[in-house]
C-alpha positions as CSV (number, residue, x, y, z in Angstrom):
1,X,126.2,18.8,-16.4
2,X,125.7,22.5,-18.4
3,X,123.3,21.6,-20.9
4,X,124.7,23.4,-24.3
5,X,122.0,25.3,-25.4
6,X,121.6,26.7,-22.3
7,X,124.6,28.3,-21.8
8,X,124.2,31.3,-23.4
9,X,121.0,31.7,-20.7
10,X,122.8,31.0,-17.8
11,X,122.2,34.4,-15.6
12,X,126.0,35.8,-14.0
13,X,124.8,37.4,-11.0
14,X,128.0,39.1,-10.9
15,X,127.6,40.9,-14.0
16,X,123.8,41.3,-13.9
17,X,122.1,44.6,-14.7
18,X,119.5,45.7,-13.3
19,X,116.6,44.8,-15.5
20,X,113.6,46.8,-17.2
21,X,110.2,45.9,-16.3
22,X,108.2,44.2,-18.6
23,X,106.3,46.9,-19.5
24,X,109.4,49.0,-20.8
25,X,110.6,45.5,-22.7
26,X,107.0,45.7,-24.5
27,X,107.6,49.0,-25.3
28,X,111.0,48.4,-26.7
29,X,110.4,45.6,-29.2
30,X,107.0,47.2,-30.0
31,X,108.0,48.7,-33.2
32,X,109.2,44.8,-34.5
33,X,106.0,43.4,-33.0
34,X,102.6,43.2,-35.5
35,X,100.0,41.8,-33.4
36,X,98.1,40.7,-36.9
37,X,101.1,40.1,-39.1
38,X,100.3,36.5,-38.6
39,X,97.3,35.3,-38.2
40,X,98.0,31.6,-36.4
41,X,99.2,33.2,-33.0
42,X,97.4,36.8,-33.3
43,X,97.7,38.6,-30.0
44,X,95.8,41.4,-29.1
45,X,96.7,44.4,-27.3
46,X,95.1,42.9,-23.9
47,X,96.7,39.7,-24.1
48,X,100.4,41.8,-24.6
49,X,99.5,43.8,-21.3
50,X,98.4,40.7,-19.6
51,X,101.9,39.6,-20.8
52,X,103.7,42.3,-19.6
53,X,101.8,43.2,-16.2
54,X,103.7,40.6,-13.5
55,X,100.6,40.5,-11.3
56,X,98.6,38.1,-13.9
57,X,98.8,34.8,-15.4
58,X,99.2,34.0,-18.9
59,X,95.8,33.2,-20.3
60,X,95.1,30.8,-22.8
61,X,95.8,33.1,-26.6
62,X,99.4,33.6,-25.1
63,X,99.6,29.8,-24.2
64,X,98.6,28.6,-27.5
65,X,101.0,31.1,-29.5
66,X,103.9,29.6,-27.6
67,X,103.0,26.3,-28.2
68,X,102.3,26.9,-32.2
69,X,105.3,28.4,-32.4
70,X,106.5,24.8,-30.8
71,X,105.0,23.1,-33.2
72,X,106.8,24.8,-36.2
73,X,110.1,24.4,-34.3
74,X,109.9,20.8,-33.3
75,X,108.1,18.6,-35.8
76,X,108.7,15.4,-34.4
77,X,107.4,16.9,-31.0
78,X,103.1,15.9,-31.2
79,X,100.3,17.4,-28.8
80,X,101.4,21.1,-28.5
81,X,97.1,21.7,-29.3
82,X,94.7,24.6,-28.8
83,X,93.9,24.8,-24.9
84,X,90.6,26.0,-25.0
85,X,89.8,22.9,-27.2
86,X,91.9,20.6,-24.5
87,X,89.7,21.4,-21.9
88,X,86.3,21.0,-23.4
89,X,87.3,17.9,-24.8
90,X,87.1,19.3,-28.2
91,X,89.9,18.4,-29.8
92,X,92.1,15.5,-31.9
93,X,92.6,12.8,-29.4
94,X,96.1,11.3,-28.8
95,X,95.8,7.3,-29.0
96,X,98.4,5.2,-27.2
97,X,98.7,3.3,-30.6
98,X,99.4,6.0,-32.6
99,X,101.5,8.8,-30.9
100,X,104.9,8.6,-30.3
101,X,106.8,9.2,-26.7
102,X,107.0,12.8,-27.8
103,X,103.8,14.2,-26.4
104,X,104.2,17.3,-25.0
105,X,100.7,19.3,-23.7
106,X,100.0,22.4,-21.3
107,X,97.1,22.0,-20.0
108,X,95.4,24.5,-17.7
109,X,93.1,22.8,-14.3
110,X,90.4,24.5,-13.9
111,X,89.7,23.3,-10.7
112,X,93.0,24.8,-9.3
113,X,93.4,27.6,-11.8
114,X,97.3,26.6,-12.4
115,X,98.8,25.8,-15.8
116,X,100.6,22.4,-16.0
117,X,102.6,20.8,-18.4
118,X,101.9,16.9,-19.1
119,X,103.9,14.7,-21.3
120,X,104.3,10.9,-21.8
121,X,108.2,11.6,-22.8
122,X,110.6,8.7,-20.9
123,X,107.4,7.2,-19.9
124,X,106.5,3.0,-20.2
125,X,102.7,2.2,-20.8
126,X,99.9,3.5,-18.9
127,X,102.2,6.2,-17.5
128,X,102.3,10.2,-18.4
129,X,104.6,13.0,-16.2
130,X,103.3,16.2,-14.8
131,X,105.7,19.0,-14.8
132,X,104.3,21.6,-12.3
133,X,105.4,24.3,-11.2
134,X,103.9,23.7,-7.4
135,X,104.3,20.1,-7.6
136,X,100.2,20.1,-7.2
137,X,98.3,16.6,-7.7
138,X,95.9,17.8,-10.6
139,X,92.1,18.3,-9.8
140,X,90.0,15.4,-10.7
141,X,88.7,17.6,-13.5
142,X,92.1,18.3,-14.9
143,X,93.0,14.2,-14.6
144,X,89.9,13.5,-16.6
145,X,90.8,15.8,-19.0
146,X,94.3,14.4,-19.5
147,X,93.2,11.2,-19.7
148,X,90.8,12.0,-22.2
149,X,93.7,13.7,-24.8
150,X,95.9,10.7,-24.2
151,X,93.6,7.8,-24.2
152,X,95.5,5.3,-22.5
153,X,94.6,1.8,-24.0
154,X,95.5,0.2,-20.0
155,X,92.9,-0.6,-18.0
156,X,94.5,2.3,-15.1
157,X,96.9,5.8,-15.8
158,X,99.6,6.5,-13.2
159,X,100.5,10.3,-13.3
160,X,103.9,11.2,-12.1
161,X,104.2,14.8,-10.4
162,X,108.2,15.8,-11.2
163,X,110.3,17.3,-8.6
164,X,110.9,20.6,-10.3
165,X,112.2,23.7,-8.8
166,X,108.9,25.1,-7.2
167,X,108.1,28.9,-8.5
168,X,108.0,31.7,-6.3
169,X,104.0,32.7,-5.6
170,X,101.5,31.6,-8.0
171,X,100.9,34.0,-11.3
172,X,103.9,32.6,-13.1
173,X,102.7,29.2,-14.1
174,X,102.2,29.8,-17.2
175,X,105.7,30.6,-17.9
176,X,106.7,27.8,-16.1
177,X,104.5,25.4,-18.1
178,X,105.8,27.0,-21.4
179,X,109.4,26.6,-20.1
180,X,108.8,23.2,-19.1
181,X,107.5,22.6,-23.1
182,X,110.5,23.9,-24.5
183,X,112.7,22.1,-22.2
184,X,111.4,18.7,-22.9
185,X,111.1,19.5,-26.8
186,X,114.8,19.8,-26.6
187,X,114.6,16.5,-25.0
188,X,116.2,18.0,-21.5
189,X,115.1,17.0,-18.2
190,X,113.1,19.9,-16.4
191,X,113.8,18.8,-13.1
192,X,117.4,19.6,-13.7
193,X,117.1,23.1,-14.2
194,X,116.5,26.1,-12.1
195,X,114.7,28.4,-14.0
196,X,115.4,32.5,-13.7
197,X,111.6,33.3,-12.7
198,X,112.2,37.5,-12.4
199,X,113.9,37.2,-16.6
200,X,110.9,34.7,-17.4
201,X,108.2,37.1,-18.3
202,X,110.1,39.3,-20.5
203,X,112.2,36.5,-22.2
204,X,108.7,35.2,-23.6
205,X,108.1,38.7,-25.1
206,X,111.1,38.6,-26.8
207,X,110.6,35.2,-28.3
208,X,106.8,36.3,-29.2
209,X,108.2,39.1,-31.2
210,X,110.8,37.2,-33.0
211,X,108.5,34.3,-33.6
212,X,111.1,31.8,-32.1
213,X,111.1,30.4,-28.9
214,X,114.5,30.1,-27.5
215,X,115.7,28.2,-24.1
216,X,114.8,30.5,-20.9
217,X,117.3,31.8,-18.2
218,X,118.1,29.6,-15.9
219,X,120.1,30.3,-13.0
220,X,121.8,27.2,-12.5
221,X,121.7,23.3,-13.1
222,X,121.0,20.5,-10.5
223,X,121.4,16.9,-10.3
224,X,118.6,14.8,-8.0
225,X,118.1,11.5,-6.6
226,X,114.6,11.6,-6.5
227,X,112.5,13.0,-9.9
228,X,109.1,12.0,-8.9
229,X,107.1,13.9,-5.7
230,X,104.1,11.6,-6.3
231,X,102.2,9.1,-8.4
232,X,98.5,9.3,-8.7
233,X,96.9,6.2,-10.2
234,X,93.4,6.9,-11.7
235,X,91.6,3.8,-13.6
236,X,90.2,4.3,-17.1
237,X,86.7,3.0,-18.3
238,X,84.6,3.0,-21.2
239,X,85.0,3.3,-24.8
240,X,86.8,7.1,-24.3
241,X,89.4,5.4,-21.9
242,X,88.6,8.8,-19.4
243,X,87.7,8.6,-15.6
244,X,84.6,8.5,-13.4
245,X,83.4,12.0,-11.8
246,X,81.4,11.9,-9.2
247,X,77.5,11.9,-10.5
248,X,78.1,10.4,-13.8
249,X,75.9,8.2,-15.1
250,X,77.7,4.4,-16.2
251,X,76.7,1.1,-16.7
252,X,78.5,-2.2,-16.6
253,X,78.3,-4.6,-19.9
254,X,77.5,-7.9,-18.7
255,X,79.8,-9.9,-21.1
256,X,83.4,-8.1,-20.6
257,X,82.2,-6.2,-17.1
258,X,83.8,-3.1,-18.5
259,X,81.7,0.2,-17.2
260,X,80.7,2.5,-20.0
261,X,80.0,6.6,-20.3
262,X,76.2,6.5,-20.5
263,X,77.0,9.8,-23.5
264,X,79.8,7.7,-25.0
265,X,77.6,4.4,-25.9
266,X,74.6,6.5,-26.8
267,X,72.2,5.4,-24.4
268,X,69.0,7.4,-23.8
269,X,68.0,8.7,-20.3
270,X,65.1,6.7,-20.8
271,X,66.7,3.2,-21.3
272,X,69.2,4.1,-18.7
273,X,67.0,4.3,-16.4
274,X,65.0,1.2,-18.0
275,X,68.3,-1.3,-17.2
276,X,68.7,0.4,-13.8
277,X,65.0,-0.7,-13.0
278,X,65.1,-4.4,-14.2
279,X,67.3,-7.0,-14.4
280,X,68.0,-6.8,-18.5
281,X,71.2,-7.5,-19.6
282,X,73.3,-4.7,-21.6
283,X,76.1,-5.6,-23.9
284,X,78.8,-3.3,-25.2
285,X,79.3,-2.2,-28.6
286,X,82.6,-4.0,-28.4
287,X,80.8,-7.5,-27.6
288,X,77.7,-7.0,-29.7
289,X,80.2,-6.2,-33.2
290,X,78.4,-3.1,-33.8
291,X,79.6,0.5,-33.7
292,X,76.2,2.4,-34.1
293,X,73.8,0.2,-31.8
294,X,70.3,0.7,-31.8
295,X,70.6,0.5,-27.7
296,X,66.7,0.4,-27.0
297,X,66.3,-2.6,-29.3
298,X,69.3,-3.9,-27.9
299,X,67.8,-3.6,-24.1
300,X,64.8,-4.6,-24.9
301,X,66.5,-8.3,-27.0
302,X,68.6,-8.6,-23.8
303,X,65.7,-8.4,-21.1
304,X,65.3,-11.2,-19.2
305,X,61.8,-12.5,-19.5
């Protein structure tokens, strides 16, 4: 089925002109294009030539201006945050409890260098998609990270990878991960379409310069039997509902035998290595009542004597 607000972007190959390359589209919509006119999504003159040159991915300013512009056009759509802030952990969390099932976030994995596109859209509990471009399983860095935004209230997270169209080499993922964004703010399916990778880069510029991002060529619609590749199930711990990476300190509380972030419950090197040594008993936050625990009293009250 022809989705209706793609059908001015379907691509005729019979009537197709050969197109300009980015760099001449830059050029052209230059003159209706200020850089600092607005200061939410301010570009610079590198980040436009990293736009327009084919050979590089999209880096994180022209990620983010997307997605603000997004946000203005889709307010019941939530995530849509700061990517830099994603992936030091350094932003407004999403709980479970409090977002709707219209989380949309691109999220770039470090340990692959590859922009994604996550989302917990026509998803039941404990359950978030991964639009990618590759179909790649995320790096256990990325899944942390992810799981970390979302916090998950269940005691595992099962990540879907989606059966999209695969992109051509490896530079476009950005574009891809955008598209994906728009797609599902629409509330369309991504895995039904089959994006137009060579008009991509430049139909980005456009939409930059008019401030309004607008569905991207596709060269025709699909129907599948099968949506998801893969499902990765990663369990959740501690207070911060995240993962376990390898060489991370935790320790189990001996009343609800949950395993806690030895950063997220405060405790000092020192004490961490006290309850490691001994047998003394550590209780959570959660069981003890108290949010701001005085942990090396609390140790010491628990030890066995």
């Amino acid at each position: 089925m022809l989705f209706d607000c793609y059908r001015p972007y379907l691509r005729r190959t019979t009537t197709a002109t050969p197109p300009r390359s980015p760099a001449s589209t830059l050029t052209a919509i230059g003159d209706d294009f200020d850089v600092n006119t607005d200061t939410t999504f301010a570009l610079c003159s590198a980040d436009m030539n990293a736009l327009a040159d084919e050979s590089q991915c999209l880096n994180d300013n022209i990620i983010n201006a997307a997605q603000q512009l997004l946000t203005r056009q889709y307010t019941s759509v939530s995530g849509l945050k700061d990517t830099v802030l994603v992936a030091a952990s350094a932003c407004d969390v999403m709980l479970e409890s409090d977002i709707t099932v219209n989380a949309v976030q691109v999220v770039h994995d470090n340990g692959k260098q590859h922009w994604l596109c996550v989302t917990n859209k026509h998803c039941s509990a404990g359950h978030l998609r991964i639009y990618c471009s590759l179909q790649m399983t995320p790096s256990v860095q990325c899944l942390a990270t992810i799981a970390n935004l979302f916090r998950m209230q269940s005691p595992s997270l099962t990540v879907d990878i989606m059966n999209v169209v695969r992109q051509r080499g490896a530079v476009d993922c950005g574009l891809f991960a955008i598209a994906y964004a728009d797609i599902l703010a629409r509330d369309q399916h991504p895995c039904n379409v089959n994006l137009d990778q060579l008009q991509m880069r430049r139909h980005l510029i456009r939409c930059l310069a008019a401030k309004h991002i607008t569905p991207f060529p596709v060269t025709k619609f699909r129907t599948i039997r099968r949506h998801v590749v893969r499902s990765v199930v990663v369990s959740l711990y501690c207070v911060c509902r995240s993962t376990h990476s390898s060489g991370e300190k935790m320790l189990q509380c001996d009343q609800c035998r949950e395993w806690f972030h030895q950063r997220c419950v405060a405790i000092s090197d020192e004490m961490f290595e006290h309850l490691a040594r001994t047998t003394a008993n550590y209780s959570c936050p959660r069981c003890t009542g108290v949010n701001n625990v005085d942990h090396e009293q609390l140790g010491a009250g628990n030890s066995d004597q």
